[in-house]
C-alpha positions as CSV (number, residue, x, y, z in Angstrom):
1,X,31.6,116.1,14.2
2,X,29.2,118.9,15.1
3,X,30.1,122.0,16.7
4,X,29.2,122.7,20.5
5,X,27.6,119.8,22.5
6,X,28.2,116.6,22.1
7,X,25.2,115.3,20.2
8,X,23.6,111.9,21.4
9,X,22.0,109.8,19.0
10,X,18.9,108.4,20.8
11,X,17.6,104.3,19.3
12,X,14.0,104.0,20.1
13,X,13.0,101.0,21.1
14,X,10.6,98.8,18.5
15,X,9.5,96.2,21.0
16,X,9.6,95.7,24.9
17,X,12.7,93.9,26.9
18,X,12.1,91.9,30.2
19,X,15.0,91.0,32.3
20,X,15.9,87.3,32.5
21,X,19.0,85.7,34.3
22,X,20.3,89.2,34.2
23,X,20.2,89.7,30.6
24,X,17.2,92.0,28.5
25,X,15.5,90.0,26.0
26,X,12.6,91.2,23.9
27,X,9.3,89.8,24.5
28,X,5.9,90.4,23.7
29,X,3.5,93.0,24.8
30,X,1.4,91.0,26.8
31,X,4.3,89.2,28.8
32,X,6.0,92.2,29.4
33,X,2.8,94.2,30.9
34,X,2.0,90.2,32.5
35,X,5.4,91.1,34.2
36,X,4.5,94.7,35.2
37,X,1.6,93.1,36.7
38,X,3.0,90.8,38.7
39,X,5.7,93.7,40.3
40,X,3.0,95.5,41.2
41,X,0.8,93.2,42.8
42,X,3.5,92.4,45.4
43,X,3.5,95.7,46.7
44,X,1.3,96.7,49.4
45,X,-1.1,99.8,49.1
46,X,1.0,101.1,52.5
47,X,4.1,101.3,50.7
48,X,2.6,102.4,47.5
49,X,2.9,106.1,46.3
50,X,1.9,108.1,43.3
51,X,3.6,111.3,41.9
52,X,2.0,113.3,39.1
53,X,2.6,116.6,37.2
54,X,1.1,119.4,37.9
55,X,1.4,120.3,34.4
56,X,-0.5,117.0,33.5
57,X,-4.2,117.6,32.7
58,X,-6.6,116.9,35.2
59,X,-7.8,114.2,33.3
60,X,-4.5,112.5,33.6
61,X,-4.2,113.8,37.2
62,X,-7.5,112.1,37.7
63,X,-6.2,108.6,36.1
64,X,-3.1,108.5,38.3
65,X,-5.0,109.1,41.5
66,X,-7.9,107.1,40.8
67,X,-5.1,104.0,40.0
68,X,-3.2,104.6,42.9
69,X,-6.1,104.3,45.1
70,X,-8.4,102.1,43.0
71,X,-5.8,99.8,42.1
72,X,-3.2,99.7,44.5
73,X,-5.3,100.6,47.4
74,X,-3.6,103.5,48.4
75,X,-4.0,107.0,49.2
76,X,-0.5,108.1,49.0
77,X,-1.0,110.2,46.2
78,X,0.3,113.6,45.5
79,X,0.2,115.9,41.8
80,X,2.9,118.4,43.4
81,X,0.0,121.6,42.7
82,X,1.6,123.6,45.3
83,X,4.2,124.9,42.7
């Protein structure tokens, strides 16, 4: 056992899961961004919001925005650069 905290080991995952019935099963890439997909396009822009790092890059900064307002119609987007 080693000494002072408790160490966790971590699995990474090898494949994505989707829920069915309750239970995670794995499943391809495509069904599982297919699935993604599909949650998201049930959600109106109104009720859609973005949070980004400000320690992201502005490149990444730029991708989140651009999605959440391209994509999901929405301009609720915030990258929290008041800290």
């Amino acid at each position: 056992m080693p000494r002072g905290r408790n160490r966790v080991r971590h699995v990474r995952l090898t494949e994505p899961l989707v829920r069915e019935d309750g239970v995670l099963r794995p499943a391809s890439w495509e069904e599982a961004l297919d699935r993604a997909a599909a949650g998201f396009r049930d959600v109106p822009g109104e009720r859609f919001g973005m949070f980004s790092c400000s320690k992201a890059t502005n490149e990444m900064n730029y991708t989140a925005q651009k999605f959440a307002r391209a994509v999901m119609g929405s301009n609720n987007v915030d990258s929290c650069n008041r800290t």
